[in-house]
C-alpha positions in Angstrom: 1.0 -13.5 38.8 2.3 -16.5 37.1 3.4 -15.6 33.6 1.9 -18.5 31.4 -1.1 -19.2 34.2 -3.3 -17.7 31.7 -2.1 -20.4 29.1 -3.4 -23.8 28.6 -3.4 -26.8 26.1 -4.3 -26.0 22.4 -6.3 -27.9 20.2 -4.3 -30.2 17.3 -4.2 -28.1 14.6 -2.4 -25.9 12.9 -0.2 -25.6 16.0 2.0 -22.6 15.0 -1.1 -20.6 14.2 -2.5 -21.1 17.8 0.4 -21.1 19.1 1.5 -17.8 18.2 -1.8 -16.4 18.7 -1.8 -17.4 22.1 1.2 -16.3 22.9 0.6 -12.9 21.2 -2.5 -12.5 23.5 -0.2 -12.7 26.3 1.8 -10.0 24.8 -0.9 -7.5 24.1 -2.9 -8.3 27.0 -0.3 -7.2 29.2 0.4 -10.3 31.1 3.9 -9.9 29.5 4.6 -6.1 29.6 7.2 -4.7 27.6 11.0 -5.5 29.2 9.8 -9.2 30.1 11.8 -12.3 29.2 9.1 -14.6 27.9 9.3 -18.3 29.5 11.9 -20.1 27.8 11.0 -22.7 24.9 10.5 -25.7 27.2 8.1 -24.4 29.7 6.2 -22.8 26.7 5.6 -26.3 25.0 4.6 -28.1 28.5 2.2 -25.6 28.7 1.1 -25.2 25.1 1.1 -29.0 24.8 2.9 -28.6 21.5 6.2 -29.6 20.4 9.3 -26.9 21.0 9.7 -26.3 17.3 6.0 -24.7 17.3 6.8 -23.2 19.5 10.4 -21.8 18.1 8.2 -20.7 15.4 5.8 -19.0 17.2 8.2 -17.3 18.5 10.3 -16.4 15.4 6.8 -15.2 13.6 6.4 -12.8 16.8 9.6 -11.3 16.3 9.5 -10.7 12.6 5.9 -8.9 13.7 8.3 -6.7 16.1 7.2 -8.0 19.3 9.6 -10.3 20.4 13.5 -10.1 20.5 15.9 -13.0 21.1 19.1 -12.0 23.1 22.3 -13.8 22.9 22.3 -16.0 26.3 19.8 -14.1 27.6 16.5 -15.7 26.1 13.5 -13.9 24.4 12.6 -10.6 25.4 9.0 -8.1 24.7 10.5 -5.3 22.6 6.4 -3.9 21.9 3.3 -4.9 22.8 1.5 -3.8 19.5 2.4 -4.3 15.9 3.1 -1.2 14.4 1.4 -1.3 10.2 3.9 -1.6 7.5 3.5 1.4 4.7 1.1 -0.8 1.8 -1.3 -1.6 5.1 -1.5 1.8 6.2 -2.1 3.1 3.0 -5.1 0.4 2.6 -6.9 1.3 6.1 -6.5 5.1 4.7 -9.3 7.3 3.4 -8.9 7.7 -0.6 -9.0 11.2 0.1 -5.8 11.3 2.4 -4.3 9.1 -0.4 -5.2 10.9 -3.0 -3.9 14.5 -1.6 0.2 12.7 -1.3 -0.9 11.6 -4.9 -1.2 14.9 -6.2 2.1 16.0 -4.5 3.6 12.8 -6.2 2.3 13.3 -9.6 2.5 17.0 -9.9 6.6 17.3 -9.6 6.8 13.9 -11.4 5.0 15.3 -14.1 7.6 18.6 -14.0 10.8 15.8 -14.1 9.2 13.6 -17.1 8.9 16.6 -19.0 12.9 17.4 -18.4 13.9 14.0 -18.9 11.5 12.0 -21.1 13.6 10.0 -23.5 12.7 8.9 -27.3 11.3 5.6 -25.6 9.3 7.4 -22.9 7.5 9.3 -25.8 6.3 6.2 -27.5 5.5 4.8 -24.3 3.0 8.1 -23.2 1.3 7.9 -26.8 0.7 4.1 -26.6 -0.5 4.2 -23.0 -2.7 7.5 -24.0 -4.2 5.3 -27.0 -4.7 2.2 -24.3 -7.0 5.0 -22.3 -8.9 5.7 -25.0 -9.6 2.6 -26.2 -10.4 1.6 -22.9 -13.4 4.0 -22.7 -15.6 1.0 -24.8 -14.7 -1.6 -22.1 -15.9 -1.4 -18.5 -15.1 0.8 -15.7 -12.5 -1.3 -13.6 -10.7 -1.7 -17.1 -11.4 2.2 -17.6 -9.7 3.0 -14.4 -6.4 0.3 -15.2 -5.7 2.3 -18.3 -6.0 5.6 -16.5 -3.4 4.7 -13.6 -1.2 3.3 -16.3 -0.8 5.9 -18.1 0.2 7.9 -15.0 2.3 5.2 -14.2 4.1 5.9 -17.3 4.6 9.8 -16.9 5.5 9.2 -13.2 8.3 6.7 -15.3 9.6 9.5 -17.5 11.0 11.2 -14.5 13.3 9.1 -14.1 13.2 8.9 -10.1 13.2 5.5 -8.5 11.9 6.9 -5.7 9.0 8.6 -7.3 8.1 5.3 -9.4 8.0 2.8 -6.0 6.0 5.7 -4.3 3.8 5.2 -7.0 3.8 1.9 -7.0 2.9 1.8 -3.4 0.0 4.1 -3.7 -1.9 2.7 -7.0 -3.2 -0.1 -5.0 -4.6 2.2 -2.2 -6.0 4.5 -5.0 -7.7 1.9 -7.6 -11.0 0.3 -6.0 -11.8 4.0 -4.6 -11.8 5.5 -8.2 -13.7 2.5 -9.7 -16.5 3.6 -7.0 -16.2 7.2 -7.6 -16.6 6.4 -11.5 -19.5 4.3 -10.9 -21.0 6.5 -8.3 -21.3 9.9 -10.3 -21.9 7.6 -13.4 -19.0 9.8 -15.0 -19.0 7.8 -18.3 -22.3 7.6 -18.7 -22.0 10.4 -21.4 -18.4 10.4 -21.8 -17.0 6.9 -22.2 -13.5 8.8 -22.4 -14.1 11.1 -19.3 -11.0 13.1 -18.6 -9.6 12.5 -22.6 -8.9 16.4 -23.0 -7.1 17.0 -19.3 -4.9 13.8 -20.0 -4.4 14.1 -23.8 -2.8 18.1 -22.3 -0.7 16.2 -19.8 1.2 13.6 -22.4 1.7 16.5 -25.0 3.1 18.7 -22.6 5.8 16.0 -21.2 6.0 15.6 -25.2 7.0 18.9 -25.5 9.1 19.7 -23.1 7.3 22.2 -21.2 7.9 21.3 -17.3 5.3 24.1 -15.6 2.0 23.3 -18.4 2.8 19.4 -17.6 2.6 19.8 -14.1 -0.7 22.5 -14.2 -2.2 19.9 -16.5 -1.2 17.3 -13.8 -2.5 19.4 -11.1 -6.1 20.3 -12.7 -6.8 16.7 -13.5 -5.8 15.4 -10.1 -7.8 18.1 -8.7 -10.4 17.6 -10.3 -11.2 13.8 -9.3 -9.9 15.0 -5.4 -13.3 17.2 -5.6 -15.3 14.5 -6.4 -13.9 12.5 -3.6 -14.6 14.7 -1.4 -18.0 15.0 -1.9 -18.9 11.1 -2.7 
């Protein structure tokens, strides 16, 4: 089978779009298995009808996807014929639930750390963020929600774990348009602009405090809590 008989002139624009789409279909449709040395640049643009910078771009976009690999005096080889999700996509395509349950694991122990290490300016930081929450209750629900994932931002801060905090990072995102629904859903502050005041009022005073195992039950119960309501929306 001819390896670019499947190929044929693309339209005039944008080139590097089509151009790398094309050449992608040839990649996942298996008319270039993994192991193949793709045509080289030349033959691609005769076919394509484009320019061989389009398609040098093409081909550079398809590598930087994983699919493609250039080899020094060998030419451009198929290293995969899918492109395997970076971490902020997965966690997108994932259900809230699944996201939620790392969450907890997260937010528990970061909770334990912050109490260990919060400093004088992680204190002051926790009250203000607490006081943002609460104020928050007289605005709407999206807002609601933004003050509640900050101030968990800021006690997953006080641990003083870089790796916790970009975890944290990555999942907020993942976590924030599934809580706004849930919120809206159950009509939770219907009755109680300030729904969860008492469980996260317990959390910053015992980081305050010091006291490592009720900060990360106090963590735990409120976390919980919402995962149940997941669960059943």
């Amino acid at each position: 089978m001819n390896a670019v008989s499947s190929l044929g002139p693309l339209r005039p624009s944008p080139l590097v779009e089509q151009a790398t789409n094309h050449l992608r279909e040839q990649i996942t449709e298996g008319h270039w298995p993994v192991g193949t040395r793709i045509p080289g640049e030349t033959t691609l643009a005769r076919t394509l009808g484009v320019g061989r910078s389009t398609v040098r771009e093409a081909v550079r976009t398809l590598a930087t996807l994983g699919l493609l690999q250039s080899r020094q005096g060998a030419g451009v080889f198929v290293i995969a014929d899918r492109v395997t999700e970076d971490w902020p996509t997965r966690l997108r395509r994932a259900a809230v639930t699944d996201v939620y349950e790392v969450r907890m694991l997260i937010e528990v122990q970061a909770a334990r750390l912050a109490a260990r290490r919060r400093t004088d300016e992680d204190l002051i930081a926790l009250d203000a963020a607490l006081a943002a929450r609460r104020a928050a209750g007289a605005g709407g629900d999206a807002g609601f929600v933004d003050a509640d994932i900050a101030l968990h931002r800021a006690v997953v801060a006080a641990a003083h774990n870089p790796v916790l905090t970009d975890l944290f990072g990555e999942f907020a995102p993942a976590l924030r348009q599934g809580l706004i629904d849930l919120v809206e859903l159950f009509g939770l502050r219907r009755e109680d602009p300030d729904h969860g005041d008492a469980t996260h009022d317990a959390l910053v005073r015992a980081v305050v405090a010091g006291d490592a195992e009720s900060a990360g039950r106090a963590a735990q119960t409120e976390l919980e809590s919402t995962l149940a309501r997941l669960r059943t929306a």
